[in-house]
C-alpha positions as CSV (number, residue, x, y, z in Angstrom):
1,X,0.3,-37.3,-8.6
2,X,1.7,-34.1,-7.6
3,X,3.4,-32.1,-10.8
4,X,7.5,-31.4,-10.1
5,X,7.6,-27.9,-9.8
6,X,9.0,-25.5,-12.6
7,X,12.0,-24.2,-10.1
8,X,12.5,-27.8,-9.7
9,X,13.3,-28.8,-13.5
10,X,15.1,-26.0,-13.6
11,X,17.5,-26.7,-11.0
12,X,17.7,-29.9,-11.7
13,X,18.8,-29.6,-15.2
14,X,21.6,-27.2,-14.1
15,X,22.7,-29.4,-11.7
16,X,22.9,-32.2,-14.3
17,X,24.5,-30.1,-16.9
18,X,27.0,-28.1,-14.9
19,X,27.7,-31.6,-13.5
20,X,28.6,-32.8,-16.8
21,X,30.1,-29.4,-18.5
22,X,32.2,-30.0,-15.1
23,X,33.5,-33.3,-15.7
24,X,34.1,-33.2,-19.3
25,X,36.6,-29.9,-18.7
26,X,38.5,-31.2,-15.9
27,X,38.6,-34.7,-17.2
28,X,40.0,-33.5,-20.6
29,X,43.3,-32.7,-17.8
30,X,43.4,-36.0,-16.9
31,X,46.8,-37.8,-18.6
32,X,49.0,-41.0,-16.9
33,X,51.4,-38.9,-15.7
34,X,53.8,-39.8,-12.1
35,X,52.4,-39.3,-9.6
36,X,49.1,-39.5,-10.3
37,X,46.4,-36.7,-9.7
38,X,44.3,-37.3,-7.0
39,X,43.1,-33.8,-7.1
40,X,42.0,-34.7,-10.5
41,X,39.6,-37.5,-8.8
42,X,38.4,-35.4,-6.3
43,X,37.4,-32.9,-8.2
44,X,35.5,-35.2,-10.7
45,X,33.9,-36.8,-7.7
46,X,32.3,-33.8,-6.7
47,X,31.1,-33.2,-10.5
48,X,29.6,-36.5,-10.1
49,X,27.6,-35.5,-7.0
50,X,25.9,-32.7,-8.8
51,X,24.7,-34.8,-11.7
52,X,23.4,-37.2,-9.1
53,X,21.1,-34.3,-7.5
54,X,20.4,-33.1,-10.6
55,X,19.2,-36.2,-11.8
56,X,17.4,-37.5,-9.0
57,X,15.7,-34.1,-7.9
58,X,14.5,-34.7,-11.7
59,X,13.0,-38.2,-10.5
60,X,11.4,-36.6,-7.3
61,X,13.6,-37.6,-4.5
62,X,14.0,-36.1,-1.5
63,X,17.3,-36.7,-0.6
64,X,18.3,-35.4,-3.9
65,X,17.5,-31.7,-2.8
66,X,19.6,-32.1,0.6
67,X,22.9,-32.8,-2.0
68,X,22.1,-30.1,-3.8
69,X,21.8,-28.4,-0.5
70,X,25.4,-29.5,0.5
71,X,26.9,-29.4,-2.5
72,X,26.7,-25.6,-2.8
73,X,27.5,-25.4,0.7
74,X,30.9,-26.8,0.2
75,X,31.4,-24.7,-2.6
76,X,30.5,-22.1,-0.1
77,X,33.2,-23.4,2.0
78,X,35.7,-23.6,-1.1
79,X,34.5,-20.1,-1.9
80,X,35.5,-18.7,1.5
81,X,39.3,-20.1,1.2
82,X,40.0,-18.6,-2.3
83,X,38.4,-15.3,-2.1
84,X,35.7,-12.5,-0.6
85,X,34.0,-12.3,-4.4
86,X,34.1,-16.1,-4.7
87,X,32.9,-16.7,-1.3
88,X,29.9,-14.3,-1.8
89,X,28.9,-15.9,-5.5
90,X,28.5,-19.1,-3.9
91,X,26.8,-18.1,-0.6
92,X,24.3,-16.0,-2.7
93,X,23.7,-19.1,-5.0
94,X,23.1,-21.0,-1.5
95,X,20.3,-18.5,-0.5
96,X,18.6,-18.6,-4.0
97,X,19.2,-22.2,-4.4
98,X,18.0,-23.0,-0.7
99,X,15.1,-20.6,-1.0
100,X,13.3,-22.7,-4.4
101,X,14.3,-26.1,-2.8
102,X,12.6,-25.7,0.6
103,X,9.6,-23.7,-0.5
104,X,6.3,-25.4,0.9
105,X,5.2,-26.8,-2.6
106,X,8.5,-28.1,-3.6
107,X,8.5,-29.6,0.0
108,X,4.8,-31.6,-0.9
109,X,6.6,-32.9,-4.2
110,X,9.7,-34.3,-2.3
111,X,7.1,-35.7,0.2
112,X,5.2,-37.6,-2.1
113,X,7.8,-39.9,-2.3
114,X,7.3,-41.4,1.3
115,X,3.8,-41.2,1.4
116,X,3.9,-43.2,-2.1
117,X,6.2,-45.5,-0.2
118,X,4.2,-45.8,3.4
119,X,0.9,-47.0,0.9
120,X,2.6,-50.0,-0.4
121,X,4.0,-51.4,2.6
C-alpha cells in the first residue's frame, strides 16, 4: 500500500476547507428574494467542486487531482476577466498546485488505484 504523499494531505485539506469556508460565506447571502439568484448557485456549485477534490484526493483518487487541476484553472480564467493581479495569484497557484499534483510519486499514489482495481477483476 503506497503512503498518500505529505503535499497530497496538504492540498487536499485546503481544498476541502476552502471548499467549505467558501460555501458557508456565500451561502450566508443566500435569502428568497425575486428573482432568484442563480449566481448564488453557481457559485456554491463551484465550492462544491473543490470539497469534492479535496475529499477524494484524501481517499486516493485519480480523478480527484485532474478537478483540482481544473478548478484552479477556471479560476485562472475568472482571474484573467477581473484583473492582472488576480489573474497572476491564480495562475501562480496553478503552477505550484500543478507542480505537487503531477510529481512522479504523487503520480504512483493516484495509480495505485487502477492497478488495485485491474487485480480484482
Amino acid at each position: 500500500m503506497t503512503p498518500r504523499p505529505l503535499s497530497v494531505t496538504i492540498i487536499g485539506a485546503v481544498f476541502v476547507a476552502t471548499g467549505t469556508i467558501g460555501l458557508i460565506y456565500h451561502l450566508s447571502e443566500f435569502q428568497t428574494l425575486h428573482p432568484f439568484p442563480y449566481g448564488l448557485l453557481g457559485i456554491s456549485s463551484v465550492r462544491l467542486l473543490a470539497i469534492v477534490a479535496g475529499a477524494y484526493m484524501l481517499l486516493g483518487r485519480d480523478w480527484a487531482r485532474w478537478l483540482a487541476l481544473a478548478w484552479m484553472g477556471f479560476h485562472v480564467v475568472v482571474g484573467a476577466l477581473h484583473d492582472l493581479f488576480q489573474f497572476a495569484m491564480h495562475a501562480l497557484f496553478f503552477v505550484v498546485l500543478a507542480y505537487f499534483l503531477l510529481r512522479p510519486n504523487v503520480t504512483h499514489y493516484f495509480r495505485k488505484e487502477r492497478g488495485a482495481a485491474a487485480g480484482r477483476s
